[in-house]
N, CA, C and O of each residue as an XYZ file, in Angstrom:
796
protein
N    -134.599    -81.464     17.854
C    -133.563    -82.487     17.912
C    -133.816    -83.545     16.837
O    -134.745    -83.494     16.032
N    -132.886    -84.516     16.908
C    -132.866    -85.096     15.578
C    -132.930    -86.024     16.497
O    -132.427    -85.803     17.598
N    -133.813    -87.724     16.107
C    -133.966    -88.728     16.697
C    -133.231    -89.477     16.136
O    -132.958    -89.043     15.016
N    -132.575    -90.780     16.450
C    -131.482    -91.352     15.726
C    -131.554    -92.909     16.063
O    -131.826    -93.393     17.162
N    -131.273    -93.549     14.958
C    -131.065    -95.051     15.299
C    -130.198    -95.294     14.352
O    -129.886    -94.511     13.455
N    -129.762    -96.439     14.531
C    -128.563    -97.080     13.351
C    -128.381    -98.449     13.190
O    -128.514    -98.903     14.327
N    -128.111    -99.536     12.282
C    -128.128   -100.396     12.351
C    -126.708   -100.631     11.814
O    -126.361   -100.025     10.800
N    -125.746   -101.599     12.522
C    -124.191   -101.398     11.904
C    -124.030   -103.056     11.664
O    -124.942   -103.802     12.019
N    -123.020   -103.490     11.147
C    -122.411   -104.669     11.001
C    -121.793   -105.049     12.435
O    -121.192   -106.117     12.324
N    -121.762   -104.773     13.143
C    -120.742   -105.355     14.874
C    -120.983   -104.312     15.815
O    -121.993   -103.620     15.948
N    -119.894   -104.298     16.457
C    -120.342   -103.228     17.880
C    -119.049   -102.650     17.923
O    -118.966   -101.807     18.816
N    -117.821   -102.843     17.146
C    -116.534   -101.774     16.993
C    -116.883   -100.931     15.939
O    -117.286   -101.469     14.908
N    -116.808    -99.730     15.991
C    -116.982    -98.364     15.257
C    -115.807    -98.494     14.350
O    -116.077    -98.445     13.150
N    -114.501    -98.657     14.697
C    -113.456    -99.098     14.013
C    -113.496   -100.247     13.196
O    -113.011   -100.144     12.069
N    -114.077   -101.530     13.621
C    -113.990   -102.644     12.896
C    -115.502   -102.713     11.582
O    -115.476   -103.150     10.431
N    -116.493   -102.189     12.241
C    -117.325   -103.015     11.964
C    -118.032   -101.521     11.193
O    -117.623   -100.406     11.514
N    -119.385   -101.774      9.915
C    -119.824   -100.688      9.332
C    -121.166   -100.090      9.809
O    -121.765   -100.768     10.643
N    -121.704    -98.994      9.439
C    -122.833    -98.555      9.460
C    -123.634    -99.511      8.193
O    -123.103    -99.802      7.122
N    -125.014    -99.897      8.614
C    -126.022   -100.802      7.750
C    -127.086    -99.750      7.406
O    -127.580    -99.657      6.283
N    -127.351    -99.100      8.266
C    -128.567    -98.161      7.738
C    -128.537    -97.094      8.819
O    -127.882    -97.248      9.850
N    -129.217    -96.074      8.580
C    -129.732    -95.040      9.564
C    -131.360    -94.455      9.438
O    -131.972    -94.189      8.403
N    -131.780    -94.365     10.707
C    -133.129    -94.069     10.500
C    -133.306    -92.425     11.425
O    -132.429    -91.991     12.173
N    -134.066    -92.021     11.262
C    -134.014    -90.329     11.873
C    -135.040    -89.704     11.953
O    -135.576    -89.625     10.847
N    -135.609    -89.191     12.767
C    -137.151    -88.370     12.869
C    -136.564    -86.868     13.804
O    -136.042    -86.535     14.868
N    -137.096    -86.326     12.513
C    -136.751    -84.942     12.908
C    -137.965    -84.283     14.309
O    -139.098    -83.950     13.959
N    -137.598    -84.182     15.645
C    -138.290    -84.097     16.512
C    -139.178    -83.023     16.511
O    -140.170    -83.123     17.233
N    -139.001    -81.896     15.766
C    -139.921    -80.918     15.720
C    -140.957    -80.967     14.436
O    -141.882    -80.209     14.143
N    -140.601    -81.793     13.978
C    -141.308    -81.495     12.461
C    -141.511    -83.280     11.929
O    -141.484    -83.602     10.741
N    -141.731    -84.398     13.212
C    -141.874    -85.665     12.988
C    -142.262    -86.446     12.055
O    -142.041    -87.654     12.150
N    -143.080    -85.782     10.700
C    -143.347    -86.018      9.634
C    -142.453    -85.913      8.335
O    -142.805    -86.128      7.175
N    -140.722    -85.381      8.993
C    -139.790    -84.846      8.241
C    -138.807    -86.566      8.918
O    -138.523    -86.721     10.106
N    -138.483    -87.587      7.826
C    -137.942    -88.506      8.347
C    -136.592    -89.161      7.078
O    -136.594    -88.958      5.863
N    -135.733    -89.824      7.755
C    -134.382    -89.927      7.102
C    -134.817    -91.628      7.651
O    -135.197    -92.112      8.717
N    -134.489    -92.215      6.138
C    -134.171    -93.493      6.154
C    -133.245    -93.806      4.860
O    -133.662    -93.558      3.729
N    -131.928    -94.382      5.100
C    -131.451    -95.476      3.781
C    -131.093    -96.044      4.634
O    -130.904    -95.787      5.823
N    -130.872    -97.711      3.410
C    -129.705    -98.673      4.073
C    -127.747    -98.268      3.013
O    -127.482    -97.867      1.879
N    -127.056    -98.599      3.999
C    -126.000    -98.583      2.617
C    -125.059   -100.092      3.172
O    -125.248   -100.826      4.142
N    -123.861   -100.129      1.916
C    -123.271   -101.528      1.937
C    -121.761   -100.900      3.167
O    -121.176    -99.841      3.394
N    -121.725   -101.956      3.523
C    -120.534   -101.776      4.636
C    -119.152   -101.529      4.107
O    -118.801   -102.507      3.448
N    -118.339   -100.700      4.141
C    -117.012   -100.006      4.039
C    -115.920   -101.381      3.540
O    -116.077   -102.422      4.178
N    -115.274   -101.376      2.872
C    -114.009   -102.800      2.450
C    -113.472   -102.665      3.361
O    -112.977   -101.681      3.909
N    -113.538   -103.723      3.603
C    -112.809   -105.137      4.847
C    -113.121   -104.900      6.170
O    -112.419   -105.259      7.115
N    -114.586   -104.060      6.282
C    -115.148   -103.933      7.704
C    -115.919   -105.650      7.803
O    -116.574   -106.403      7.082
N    -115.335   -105.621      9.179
C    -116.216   -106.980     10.003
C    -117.626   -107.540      9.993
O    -118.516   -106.737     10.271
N    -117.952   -108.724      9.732
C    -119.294   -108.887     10.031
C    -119.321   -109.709     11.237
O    -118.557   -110.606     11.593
N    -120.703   -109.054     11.976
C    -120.601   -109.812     13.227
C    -122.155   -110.829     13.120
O    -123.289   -110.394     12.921
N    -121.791   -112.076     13.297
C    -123.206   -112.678     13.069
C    -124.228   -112.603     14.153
O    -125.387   -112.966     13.956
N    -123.768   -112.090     15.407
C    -124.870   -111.819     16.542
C    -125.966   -110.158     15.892
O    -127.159   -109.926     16.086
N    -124.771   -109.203     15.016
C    -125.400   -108.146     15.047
C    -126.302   -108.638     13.894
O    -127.517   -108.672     14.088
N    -125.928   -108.917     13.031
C    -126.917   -109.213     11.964
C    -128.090   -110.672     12.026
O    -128.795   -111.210     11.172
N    -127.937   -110.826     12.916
C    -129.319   -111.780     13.842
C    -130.291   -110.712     14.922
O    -131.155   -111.106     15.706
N    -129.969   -109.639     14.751
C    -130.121   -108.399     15.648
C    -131.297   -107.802     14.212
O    -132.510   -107.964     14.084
N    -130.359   -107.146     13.385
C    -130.699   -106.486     12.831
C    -131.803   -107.188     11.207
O    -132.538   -106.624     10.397
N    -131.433   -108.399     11.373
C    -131.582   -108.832      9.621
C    -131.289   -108.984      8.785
O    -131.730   -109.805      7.981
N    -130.281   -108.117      8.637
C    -129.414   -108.249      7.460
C    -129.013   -109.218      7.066
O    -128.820   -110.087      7.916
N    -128.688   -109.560      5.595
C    -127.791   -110.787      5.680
C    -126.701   -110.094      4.811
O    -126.591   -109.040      4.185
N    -125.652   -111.633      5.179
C    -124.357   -110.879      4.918
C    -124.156   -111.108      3.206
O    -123.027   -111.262      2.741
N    -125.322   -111.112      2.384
C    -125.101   -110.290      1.222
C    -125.754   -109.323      0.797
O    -125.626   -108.746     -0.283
N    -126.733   -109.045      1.938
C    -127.073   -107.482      1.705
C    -126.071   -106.732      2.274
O    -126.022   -105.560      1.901
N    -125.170   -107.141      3.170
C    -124.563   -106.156      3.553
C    -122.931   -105.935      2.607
O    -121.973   -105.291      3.035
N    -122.984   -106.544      1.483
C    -122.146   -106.192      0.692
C    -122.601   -106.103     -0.574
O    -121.763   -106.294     -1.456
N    -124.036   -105.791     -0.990
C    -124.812   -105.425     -2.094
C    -123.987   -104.192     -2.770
O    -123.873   -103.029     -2.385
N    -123.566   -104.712     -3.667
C    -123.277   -103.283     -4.991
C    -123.872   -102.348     -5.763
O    -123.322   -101.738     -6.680
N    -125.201   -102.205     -5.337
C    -126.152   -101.725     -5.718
C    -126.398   -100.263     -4.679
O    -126.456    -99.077     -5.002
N    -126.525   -101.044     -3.105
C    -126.300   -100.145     -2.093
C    -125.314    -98.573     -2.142
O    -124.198    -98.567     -2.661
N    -125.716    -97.757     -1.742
C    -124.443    -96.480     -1.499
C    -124.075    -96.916     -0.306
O    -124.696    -97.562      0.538
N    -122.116    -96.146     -0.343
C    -121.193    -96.645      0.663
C    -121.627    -96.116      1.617
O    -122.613    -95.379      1.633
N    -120.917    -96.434      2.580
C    -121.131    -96.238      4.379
C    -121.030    -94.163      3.965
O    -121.761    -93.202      4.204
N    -119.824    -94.351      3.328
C    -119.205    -92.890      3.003
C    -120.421    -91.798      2.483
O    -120.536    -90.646      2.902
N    -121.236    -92.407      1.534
C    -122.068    -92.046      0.895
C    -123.023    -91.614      1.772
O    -123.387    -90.455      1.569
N    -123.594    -92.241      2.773
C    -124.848    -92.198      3.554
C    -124.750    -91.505      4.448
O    -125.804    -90.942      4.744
N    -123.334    -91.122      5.459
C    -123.122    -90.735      6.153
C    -123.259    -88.861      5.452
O    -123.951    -87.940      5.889
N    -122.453    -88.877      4.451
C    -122.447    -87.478      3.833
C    -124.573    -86.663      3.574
O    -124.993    -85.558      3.915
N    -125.311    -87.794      2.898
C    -126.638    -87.926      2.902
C    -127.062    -87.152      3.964
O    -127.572    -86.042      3.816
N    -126.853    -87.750      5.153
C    -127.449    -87.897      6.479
C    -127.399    -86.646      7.268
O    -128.278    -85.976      7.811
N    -126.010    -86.520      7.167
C    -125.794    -85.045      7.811
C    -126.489    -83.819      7.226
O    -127.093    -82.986      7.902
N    -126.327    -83.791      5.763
C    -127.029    -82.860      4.981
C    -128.281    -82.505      5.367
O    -128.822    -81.407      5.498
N    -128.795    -84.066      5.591
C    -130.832    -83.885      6.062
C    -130.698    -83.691      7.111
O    -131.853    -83.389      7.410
N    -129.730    -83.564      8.657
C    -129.845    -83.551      9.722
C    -129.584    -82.269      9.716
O    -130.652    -81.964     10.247
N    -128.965    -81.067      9.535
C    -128.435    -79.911      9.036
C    -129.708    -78.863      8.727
O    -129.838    -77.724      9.177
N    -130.493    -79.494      7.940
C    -131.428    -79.350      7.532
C    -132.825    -78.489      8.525
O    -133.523    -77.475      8.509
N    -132.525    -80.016      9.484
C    -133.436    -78.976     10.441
C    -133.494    -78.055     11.170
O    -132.426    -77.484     11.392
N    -134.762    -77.522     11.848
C    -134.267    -76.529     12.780
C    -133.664    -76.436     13.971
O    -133.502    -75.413     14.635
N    -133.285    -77.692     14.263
C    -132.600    -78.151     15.724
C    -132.366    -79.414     15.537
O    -133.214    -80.298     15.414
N    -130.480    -79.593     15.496
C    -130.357    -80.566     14.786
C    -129.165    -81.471     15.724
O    -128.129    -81.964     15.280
N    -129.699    -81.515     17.240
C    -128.925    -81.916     18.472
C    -129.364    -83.575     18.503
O    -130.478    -83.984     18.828
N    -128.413    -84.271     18.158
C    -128.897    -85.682     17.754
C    -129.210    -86.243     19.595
O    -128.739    -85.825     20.653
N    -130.103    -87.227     19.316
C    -130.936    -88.063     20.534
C    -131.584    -89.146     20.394
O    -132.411    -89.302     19.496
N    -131.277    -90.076     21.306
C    -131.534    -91.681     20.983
C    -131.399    -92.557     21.789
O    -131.313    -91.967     22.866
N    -131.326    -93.570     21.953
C    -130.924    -94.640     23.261
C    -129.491    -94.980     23.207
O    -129.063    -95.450     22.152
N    -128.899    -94.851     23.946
C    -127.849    -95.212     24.192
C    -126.790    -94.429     22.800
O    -125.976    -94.752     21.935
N    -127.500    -93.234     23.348
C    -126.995    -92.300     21.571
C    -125.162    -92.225     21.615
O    -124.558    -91.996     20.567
N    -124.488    -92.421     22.789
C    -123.240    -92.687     22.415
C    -122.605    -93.351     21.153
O    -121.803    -93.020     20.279
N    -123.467    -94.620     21.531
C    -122.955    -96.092     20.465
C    -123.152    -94.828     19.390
O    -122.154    -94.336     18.863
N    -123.685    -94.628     19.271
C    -124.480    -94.430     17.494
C    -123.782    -93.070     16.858
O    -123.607    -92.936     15.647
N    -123.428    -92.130     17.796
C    -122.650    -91.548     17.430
C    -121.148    -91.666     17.226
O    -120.501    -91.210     16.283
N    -120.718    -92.335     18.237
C    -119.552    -93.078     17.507
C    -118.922    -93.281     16.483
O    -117.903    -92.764     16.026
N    -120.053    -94.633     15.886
C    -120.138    -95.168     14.322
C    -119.968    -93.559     13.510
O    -119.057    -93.383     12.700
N    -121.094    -92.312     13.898
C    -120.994    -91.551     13.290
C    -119.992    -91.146     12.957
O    -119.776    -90.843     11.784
N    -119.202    -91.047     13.809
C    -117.912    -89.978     13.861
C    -116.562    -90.645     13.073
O    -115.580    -90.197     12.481
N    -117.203    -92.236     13.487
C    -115.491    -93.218     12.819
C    -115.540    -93.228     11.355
O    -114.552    -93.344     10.630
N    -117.313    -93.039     10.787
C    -117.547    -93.364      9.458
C    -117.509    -92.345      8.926
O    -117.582    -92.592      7.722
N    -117.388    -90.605      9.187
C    -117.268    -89.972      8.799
C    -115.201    -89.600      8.595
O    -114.619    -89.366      7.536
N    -114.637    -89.673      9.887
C    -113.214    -90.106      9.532
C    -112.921    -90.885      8.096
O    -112.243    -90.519      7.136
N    -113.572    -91.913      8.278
C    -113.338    -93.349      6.862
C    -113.910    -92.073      5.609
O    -112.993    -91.906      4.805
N    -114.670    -91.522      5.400
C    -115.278    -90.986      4.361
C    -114.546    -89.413      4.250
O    -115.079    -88.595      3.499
N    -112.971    -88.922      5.236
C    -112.513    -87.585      4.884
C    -113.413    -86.127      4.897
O    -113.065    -85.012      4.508
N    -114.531    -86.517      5.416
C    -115.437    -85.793      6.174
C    -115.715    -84.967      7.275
O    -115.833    -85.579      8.337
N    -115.857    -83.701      7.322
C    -116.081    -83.031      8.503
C    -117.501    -83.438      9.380
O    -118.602    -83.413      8.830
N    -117.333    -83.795     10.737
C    -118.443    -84.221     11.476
C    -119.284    -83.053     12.459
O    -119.122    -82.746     13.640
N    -120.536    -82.409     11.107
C    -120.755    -81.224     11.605
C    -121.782    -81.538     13.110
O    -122.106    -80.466     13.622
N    -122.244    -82.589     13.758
C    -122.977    -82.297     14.382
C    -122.197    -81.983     15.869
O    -121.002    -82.209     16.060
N    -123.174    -81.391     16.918
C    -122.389    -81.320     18.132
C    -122.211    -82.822     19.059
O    -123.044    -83.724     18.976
N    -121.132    -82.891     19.829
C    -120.749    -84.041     20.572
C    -121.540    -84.166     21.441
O    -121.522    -85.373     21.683
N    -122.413    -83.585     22.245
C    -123.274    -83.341     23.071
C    -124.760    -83.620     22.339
O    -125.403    -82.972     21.514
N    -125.034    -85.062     23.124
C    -126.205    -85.465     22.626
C    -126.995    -85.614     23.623
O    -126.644    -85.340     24.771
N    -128.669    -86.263     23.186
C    -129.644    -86.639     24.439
C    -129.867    -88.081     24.275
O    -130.223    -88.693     23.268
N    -129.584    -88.520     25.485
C    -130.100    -90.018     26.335
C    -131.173    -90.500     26.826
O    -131.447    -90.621     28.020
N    -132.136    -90.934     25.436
C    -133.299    -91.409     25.721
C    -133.403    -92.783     27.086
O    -134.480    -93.053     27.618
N    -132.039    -93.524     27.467
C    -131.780    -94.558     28.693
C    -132.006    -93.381     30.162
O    -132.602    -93.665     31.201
N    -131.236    -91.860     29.784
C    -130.765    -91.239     31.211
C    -132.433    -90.857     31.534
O    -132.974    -91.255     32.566
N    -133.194    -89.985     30.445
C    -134.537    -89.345     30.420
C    -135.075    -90.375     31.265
O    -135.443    -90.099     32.407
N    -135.180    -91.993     30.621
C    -136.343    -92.219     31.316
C    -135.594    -92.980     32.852
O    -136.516    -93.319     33.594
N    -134.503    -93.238     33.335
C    -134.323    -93.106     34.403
C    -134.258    -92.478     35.393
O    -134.116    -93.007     36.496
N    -134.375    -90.858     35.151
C    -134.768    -90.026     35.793
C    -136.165    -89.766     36.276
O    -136.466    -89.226     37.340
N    -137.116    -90.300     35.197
C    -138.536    -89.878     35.178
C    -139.183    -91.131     35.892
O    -140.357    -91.175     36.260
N    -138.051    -92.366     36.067
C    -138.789    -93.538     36.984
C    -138.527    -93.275     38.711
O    -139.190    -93.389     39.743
N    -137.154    -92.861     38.323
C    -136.910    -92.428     39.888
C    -137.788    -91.447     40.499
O    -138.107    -91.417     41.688
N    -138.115    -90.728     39.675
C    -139.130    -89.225     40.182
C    -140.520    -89.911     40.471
O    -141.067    -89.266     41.365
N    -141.168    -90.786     40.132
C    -142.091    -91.549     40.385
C    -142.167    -92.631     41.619
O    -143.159    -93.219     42.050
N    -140.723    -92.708     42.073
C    -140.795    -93.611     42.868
C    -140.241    -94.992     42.398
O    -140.112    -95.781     43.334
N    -139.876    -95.483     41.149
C    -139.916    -96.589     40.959
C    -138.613    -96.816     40.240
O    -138.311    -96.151     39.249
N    -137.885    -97.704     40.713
C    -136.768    -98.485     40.557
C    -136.537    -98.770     39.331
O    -137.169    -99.767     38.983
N    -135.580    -98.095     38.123
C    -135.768    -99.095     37.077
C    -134.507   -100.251     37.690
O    -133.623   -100.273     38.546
N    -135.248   -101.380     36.352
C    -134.786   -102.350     36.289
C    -132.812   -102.710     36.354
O    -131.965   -101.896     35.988
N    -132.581   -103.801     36.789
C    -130.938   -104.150     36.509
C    -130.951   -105.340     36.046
O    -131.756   -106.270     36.095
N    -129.826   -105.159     35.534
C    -129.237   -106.838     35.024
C    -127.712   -106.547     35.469
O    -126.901   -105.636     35.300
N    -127.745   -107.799     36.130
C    -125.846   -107.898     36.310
C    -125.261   -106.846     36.831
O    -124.153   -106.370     36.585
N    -126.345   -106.403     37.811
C    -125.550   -104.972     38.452
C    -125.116   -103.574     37.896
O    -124.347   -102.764     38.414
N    -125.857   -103.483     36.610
C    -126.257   -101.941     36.580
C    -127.568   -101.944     35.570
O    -128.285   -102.923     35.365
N    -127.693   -100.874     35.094
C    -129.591   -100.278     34.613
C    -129.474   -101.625     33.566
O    -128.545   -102.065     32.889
N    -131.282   -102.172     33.838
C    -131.502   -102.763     32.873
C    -132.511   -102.194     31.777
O    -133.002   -103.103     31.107
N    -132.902   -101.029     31.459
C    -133.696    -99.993     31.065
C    -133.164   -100.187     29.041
O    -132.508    -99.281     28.527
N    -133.438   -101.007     28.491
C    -132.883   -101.283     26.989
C    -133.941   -100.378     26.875
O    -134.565    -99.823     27.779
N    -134.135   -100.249     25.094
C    -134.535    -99.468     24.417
C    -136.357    -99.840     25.049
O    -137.183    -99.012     25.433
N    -136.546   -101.779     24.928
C    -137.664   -101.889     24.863
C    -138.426   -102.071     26.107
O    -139.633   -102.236     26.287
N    -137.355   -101.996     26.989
C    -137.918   -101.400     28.358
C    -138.741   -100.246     28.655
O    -139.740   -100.096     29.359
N    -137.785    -99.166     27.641
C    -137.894    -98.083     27.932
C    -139.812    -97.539     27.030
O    -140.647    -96.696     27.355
N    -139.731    -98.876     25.515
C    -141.316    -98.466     25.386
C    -142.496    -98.923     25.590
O    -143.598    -98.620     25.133
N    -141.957   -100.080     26.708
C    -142.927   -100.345     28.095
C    -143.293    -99.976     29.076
O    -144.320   -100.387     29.616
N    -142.332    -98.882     29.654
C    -142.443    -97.869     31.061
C    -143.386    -97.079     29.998
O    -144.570    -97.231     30.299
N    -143.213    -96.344     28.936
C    -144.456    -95.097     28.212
C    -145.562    -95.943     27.760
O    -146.342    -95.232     27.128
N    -145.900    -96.964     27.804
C    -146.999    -97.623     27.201
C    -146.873    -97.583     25.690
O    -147.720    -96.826     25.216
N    -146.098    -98.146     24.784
C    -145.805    -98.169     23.732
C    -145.516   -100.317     23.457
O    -145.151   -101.144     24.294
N    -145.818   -100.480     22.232
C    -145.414   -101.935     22.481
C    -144.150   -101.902     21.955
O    -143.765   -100.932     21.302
N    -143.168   -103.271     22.264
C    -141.991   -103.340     21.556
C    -141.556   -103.131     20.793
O    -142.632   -102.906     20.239
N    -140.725   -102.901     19.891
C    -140.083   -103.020     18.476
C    -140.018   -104.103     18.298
O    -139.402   -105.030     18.824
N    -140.996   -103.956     17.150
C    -141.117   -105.431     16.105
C    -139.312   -105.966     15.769
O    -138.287   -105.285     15.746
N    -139.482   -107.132     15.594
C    -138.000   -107.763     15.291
C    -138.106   -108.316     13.410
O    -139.084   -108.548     12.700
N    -136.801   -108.353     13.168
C    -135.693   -108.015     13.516
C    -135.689   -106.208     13.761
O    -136.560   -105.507     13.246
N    -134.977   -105.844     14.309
C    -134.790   -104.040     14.363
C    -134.787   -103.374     12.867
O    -134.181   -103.801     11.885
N    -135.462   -102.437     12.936
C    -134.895   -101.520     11.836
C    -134.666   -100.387     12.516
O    -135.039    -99.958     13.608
N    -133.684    -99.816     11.284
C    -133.392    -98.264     12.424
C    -134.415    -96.797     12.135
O    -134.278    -95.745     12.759
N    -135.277    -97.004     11.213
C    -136.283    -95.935     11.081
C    -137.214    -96.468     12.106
O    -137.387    -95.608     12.970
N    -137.865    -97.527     12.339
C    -138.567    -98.000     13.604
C    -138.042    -97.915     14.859
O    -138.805    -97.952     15.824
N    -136.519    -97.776     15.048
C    -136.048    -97.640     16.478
C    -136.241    -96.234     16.352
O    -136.264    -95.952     17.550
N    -136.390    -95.199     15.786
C    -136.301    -93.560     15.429
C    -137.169    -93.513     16.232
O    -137.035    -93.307     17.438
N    -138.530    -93.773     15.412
C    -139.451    -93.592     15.799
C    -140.129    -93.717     17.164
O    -140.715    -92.883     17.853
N    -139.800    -95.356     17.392
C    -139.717    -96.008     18.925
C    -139.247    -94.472     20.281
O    -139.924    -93.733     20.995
N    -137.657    -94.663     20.000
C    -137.696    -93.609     20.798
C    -137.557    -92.253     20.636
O    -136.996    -91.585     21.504
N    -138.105    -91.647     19.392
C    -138.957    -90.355     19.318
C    -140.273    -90.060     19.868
O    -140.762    -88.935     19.963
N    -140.834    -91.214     20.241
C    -142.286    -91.251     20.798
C    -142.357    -91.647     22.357
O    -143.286    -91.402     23.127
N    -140.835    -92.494     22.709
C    -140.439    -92.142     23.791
C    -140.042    -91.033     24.896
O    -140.199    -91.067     26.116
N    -139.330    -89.781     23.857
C    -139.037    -88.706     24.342
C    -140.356    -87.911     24.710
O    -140.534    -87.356     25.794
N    -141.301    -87.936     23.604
C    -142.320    -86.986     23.519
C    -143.125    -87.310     24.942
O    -143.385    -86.406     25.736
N    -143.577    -89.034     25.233
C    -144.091    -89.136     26.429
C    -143.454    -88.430     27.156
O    -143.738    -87.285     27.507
N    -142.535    -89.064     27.441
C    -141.353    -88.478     28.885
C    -141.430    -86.950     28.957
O    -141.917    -86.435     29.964
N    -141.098    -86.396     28.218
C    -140.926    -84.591     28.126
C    -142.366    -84.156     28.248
O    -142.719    -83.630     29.303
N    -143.006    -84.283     27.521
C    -144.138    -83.816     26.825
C    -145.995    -84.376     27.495
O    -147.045    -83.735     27.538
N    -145.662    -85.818     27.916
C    -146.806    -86.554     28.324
C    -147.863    -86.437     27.047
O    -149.069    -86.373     27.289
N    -147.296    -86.406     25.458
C    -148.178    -86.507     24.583
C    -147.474    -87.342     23.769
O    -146.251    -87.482     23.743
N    -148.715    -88.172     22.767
C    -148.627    -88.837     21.372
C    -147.411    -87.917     20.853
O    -147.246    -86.769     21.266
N    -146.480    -88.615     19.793
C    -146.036    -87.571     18.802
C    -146.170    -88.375     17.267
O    -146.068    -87.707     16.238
N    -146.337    -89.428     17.230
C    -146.087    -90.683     16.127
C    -147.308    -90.946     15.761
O    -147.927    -91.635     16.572
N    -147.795    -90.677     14.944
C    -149.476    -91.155     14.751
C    -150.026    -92.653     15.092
O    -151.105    -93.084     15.499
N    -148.268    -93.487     14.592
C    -148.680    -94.857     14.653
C    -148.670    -95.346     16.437
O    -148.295    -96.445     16.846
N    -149.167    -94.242     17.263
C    -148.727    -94.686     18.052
C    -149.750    -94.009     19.622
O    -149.555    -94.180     20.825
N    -150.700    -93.320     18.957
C    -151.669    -93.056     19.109
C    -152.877    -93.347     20.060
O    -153.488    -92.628     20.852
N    -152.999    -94.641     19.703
C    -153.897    -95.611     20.590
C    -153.593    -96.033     21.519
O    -154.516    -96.375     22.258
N    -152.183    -96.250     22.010
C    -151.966    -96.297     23.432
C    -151.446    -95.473     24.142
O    -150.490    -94.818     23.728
N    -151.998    -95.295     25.489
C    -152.924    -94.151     26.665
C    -151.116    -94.308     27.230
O    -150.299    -95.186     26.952
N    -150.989    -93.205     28.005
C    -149.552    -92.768     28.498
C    -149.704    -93.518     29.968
O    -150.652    -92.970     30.529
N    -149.152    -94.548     30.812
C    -149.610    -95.369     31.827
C    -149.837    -94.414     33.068
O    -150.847    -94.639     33.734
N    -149.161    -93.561     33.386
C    -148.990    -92.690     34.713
C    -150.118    -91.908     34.150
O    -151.021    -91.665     34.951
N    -150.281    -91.379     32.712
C    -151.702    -90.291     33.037
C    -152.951    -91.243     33.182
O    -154.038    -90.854     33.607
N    -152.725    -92.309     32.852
C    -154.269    -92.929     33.121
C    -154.501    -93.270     34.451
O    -155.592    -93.358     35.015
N    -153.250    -93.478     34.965
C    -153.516    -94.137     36.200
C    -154.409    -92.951     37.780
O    -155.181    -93.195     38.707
N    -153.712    -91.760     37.278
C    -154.320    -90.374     37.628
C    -155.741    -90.389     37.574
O    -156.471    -89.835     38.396
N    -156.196    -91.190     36.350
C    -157.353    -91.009     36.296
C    -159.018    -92.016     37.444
O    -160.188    -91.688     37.248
């Protein structure tokens, strides 16, 4: 599977652009996809997302950058690439989305399948199976990304976000959850909480 993060200008797929994409190819984790590109003409900037992400809003119209169009075409190529190329991520809806609107904007066929994996559903399943409640806010799951690399014993994502670090984040998320092993080298030194606790 292909691990996926994205960093966009807003939270409308329609309004707002893709900023970067980050990607760790799950079988071959040493095989990794990172650019940033400049946001699509007359897409939205949202100043909460880019207090999120970092960006500022003249990197995100840098002329130097390749288009949204550009990156998206990139991306697929290297995702294609692998040997299993079923995209997966947190809240991998959002992100495919963007995929699908920015590939529309760019006259592009959107080769991957619609059917993705939910690094939020994985580890709510694997808390319930333990016994333990995840978290809520406001009356439904409160299980964010960096919840989710506190239940595996992983520390937060450094801020602001990048999206090759959220890849990674929850590529090393999946591997606990599925796997109960390291997969990220950088990530190594901390012990999986439920197997130690066994111990």
């Amino acid at each position: 599977m292909i691990v996926l993060d994205m960093e966009m200008s807003g939270t409308s797929p329609t309004k707002h652009s893709i900023l970067s994409i980050g990607a760790v190819d799950f079988l071959n984790p040493e095989n990794v996809y990172y650019k940033e590109c400049r946001i699509w003409e007359g897409a939205h900037l949202m100043k909460e997302a880019l207090a999120v992400n970092g960006f500022s809003e003249q990197a995100c119209v840098d002329l130097n950058k390749i288009t949204e169009a550009e990156v998206v075409r990139d991306f697929f190529e290297w995702a294609l690439s692998a040997e299993e190329h079923t995209i997966a991520g947190h809240n991998t809806a959002f992100d495919n989305w963007f995929l699908i609107a920015a590939a529309e904007r760019a006259h592009t066929n959107f080769p991957l399948a619609r059917r993705t994996l939910d690094l939020h559903t994985a580890c709510y399943f694997h808390a319930i199976r333990r016994g333990i409640m995840p978290p809520t806010e406001n009356g439904h799951s409160g299980l964010t990304s960096n919840a989710v690399s506190v239940y595996v014993g992983i520390p937060k994502e450094p801020r602001p976000h990048n999206a090759l670090n959220g890849a990674k984040q929850a590529a090393e998320c999946f591997s606990r959850l599925m796997h109960e092993r390291t997969l990220i080298n950088d990530f190594s030194e901390y012990s999986i909480p439920w197997l130690s606790a066994r111990v």
